[in-house]
C-alpha positions as CSV (number, residue, x, y, z in Angstrom):
1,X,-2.0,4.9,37.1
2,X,-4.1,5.4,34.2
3,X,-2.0,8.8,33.1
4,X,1.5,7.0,33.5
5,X,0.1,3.7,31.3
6,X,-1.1,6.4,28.3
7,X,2.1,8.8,28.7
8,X,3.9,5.5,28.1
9,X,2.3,3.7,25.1
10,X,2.1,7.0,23.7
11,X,5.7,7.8,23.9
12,X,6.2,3.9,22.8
13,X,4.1,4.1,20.1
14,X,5.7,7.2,18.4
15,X,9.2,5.8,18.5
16,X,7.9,2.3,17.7
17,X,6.1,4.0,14.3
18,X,9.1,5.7,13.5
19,X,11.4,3.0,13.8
20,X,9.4,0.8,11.6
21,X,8.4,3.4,8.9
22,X,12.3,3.8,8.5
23,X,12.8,0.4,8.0
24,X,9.6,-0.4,5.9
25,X,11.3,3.1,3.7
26,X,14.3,0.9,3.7
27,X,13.8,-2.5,3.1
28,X,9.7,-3.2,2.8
29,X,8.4,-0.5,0.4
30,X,10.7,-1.2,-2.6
31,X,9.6,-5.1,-2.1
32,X,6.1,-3.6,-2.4
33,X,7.0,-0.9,-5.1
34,X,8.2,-4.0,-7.2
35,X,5.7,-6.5,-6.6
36,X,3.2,-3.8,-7.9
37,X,4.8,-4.1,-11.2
38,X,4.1,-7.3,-11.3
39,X,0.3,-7.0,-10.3
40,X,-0.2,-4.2,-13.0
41,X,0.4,-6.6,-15.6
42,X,-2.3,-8.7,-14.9
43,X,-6.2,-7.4,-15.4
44,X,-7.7,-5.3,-12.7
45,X,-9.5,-7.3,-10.3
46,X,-11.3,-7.2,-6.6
47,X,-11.9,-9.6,-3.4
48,X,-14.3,-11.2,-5.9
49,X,-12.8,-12.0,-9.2
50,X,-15.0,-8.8,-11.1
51,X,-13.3,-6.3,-13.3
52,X,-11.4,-3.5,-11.2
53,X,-11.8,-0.5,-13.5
54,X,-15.3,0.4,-11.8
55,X,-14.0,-0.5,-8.0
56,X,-10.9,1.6,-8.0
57,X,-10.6,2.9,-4.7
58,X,-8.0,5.5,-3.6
59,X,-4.4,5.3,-2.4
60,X,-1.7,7.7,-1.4
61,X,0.7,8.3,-4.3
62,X,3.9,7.1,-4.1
63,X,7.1,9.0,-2.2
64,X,6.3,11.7,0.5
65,X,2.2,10.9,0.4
66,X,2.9,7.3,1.1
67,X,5.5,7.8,3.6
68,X,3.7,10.2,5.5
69,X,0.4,7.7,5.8
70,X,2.9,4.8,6.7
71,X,3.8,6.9,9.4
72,X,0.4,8.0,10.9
73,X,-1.1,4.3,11.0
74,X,2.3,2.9,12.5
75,X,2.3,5.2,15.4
76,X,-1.5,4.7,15.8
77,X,-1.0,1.3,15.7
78,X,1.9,1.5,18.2
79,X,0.4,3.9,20.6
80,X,-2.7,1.5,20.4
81,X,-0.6,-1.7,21.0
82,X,1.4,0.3,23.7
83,X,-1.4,0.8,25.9
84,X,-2.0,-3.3,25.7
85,X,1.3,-4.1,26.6
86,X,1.8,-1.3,29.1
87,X,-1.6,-2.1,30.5
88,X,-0.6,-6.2,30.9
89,X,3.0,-4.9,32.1
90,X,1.4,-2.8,35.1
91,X,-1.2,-5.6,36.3
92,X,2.3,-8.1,36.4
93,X,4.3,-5.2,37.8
94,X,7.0,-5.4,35.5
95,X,8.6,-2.0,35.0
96,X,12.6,-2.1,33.9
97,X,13.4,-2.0,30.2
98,X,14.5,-5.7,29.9
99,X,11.7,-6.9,31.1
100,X,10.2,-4.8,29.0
101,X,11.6,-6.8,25.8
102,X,10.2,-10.3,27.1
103,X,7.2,-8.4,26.8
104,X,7.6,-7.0,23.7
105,X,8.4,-10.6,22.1
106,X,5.5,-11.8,23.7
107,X,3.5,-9.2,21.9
108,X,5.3,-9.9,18.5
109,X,4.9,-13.6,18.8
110,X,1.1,-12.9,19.1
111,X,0.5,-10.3,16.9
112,X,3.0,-11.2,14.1
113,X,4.9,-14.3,14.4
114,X,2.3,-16.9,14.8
115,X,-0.2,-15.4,12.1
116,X,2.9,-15.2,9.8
117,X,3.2,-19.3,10.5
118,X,-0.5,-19.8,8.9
119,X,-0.6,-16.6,7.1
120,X,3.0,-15.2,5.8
121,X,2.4,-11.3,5.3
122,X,1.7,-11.6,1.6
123,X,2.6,-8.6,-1.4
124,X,0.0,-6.7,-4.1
125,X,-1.1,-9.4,-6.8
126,X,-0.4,-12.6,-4.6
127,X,-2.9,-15.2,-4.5
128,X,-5.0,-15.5,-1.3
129,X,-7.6,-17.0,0.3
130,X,-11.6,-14.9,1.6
131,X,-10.3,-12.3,2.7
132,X,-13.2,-12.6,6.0
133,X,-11.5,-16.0,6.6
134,X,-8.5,-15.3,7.0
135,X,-9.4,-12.0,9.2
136,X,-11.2,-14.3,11.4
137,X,-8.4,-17.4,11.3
138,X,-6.0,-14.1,12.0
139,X,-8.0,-12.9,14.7
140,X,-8.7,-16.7,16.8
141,X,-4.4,-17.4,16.1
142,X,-3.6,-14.2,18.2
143,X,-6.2,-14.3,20.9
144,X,-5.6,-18.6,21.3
145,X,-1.8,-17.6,21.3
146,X,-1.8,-14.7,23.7
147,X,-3.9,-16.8,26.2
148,X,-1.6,-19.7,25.8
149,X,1.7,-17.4,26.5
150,X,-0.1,-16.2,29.4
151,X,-0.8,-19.9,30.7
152,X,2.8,-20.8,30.0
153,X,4.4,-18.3,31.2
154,X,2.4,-16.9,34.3
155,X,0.7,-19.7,36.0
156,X,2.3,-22.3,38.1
157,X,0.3,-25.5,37.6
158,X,1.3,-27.7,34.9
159,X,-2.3,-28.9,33.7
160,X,-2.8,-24.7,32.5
161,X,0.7,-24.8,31.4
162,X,0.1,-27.7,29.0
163,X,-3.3,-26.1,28.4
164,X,-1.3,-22.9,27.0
165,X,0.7,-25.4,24.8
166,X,-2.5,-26.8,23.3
167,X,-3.8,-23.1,22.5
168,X,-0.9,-22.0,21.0
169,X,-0.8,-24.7,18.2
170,X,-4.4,-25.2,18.1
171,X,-5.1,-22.3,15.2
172,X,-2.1,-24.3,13.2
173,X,-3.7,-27.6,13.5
174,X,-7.2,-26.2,12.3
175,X,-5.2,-24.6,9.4
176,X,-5.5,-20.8,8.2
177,X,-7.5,-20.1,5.1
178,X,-5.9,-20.4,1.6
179,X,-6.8,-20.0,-2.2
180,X,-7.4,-22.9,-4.1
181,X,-4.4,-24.6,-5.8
182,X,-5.4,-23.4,-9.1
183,X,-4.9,-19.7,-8.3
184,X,-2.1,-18.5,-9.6
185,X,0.8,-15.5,-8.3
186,X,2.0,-12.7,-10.4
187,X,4.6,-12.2,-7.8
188,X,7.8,-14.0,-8.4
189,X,8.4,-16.8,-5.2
190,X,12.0,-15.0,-4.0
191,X,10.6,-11.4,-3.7
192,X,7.8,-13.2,-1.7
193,X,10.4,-14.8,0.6
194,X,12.8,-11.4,1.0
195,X,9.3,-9.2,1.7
196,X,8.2,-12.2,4.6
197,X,11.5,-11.8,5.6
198,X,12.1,-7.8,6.2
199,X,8.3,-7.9,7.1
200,X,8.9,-10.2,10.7
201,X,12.3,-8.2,11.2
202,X,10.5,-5.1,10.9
203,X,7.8,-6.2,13.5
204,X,10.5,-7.8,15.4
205,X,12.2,-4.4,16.1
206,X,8.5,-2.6,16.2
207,X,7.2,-4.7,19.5
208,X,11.0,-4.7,21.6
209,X,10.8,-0.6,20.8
210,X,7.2,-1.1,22.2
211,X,8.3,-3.1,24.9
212,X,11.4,-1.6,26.0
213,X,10.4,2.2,26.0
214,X,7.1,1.7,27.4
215,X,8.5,-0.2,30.4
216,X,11.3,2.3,30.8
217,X,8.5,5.3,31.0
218,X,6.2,3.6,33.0
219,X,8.4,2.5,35.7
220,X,10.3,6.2,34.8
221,X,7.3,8.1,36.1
222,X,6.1,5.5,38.8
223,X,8.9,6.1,40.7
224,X,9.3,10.1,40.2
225,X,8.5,12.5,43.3
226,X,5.9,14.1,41.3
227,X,3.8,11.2,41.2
C-alpha cells in the first residue's frame, strides 16, 4: 500500500510540475517579468522597511536558470501534495480518475482558492502585510478549510456538516493580515488582477493533474496481478 500511494504522487507530481511550469512559462512569468520593472524603480527594500543594497540575497537569472528552478520546486511540491491527496484518496477508497478530480478540487480549494479569498497571490513590489502573519493566517485558512470540506462532504450528521460550514468561513471572518492603508503599490492594479487570474488557473489545472493521475495510478497498480 505504501509503495502504490508513493509510485502515484510521484508520477502525479511530475506531470502536475510540468503542466504548471508550462503555463507559469506562458502566462505567469511575463506578469512577474513585468511587475519587476515596476519594483526596480522604487528603492531597494526588505521585510522591514531597511535599505536592500546590503540584504541582497540570490536568485536564478532569468530564461533557462529560472525555468529550470520553477520546475524542480513544482514537481517537489506536487510529488509532496500527491502523497496527501493520494494518501486521503486510499483511506476513502476512491481510486478511478474522476473521482480523482473531486479530489483534486478539494485540494485546490484548500491550498489555493480559499487563501487567494483573504490573500490574492500577490507580484514583486506589491504592498503587503508581516510577512509571519500572513504565513500563519495562510496556514489556519487551509487547515480550518480542509477540515471543514472533510465535515461537509464525508460525514453524515448535519450538526458536523454545519460545523464544516463554520470552519470554512471562519479564517474570512477573522480577516487575513494586510499593510496599512498608507502603503503604497508600484504595481499597476490590472497586471495585479491578470497575474491573480492566471495564478488560480494555473493551480486549478496543477491539483485536477494531481488528482486525476494519481487516482488513475493508484487504483492502476491496486488492481494489477503483480500486486
Amino acid at each position: 500500500m505504501f509503495g502504490r500511494i508513493v509510485f502515484a504522487a510521484a508520477l502525479a507530481g511530475l506531470a502536475a510540475g510540468l503542466v504548471l511550469t508550462a503555463i507559469q512559462a506562458y502566462a505567469v512569468n511575463p506578469l512577474i517579468l513585468e511587475a519587476e520593472t515596476y519594483e526596480d524603480q522604487g528603492p531597494a527594500t526588505d521585510d522591514h522597511g531597511h535599505d536592500g543594497e546590503d540584504s541582497a540575497t540570490w536568485a536564478p537569472a532569468d530564461g533557462g536558470e529560472r525555468l529550470i528552478f520553477t520546475l524542480a520546486t513544482n514537481v517537489i511540491a506536487g510529488i509532496a501534495f500527491g502523497l496527501l491527496l493520494t494518501a486521503a484518496m486510499a483511506l476513502a477508497g476512491t481510486c478511478d480518475w474522476r473521482r480523482g478530480l473531486i479530489w483534486g478540487l478539494a485540494g485546490y480549494a484548500t491550498f489555493s482558492l480559499a487563501p487567494a479569498f483573504g490573500l490574492p497571490p500577490e507580484l514583486p513590489g506589491m504592498a503587503a502585510g508581516d510577512l509571519g502573519a500572513r504565513q500563519i493566517w495562510w496556514a489556519g485558512t487551509a487547515a480550518s478549510t480542509a477540515a471543514g470540506l472533510a465535515l461537509l462532504l464525508l460525514v453524515p450528521r448535519i450538526a458536523l456538516r454545519a460545523l464544516g460550514a463554520v470552519l470554512i468561513v471562519l479564517p474570512h471572518i477573522i480577516g487575513a493580515p494586510h499593510p496599512d492603508e498608507a502603503a503604497a503599490s508600484a504595481v499597476p492594479a490590472e497586471l495585479a488582477a491578470s497575474f491573480v487570474s492566471a495564478t488560480l488557473v494555473a493551480n486549478l489545472l496543477f491539483w485536477l493533474v494531481i488528482g486525476a493521475v494519481s487516482a488513475w495510478m493508484f487504483g492502476r497498480r491496486s488492481t494489477s496481478p503483480v500486486d
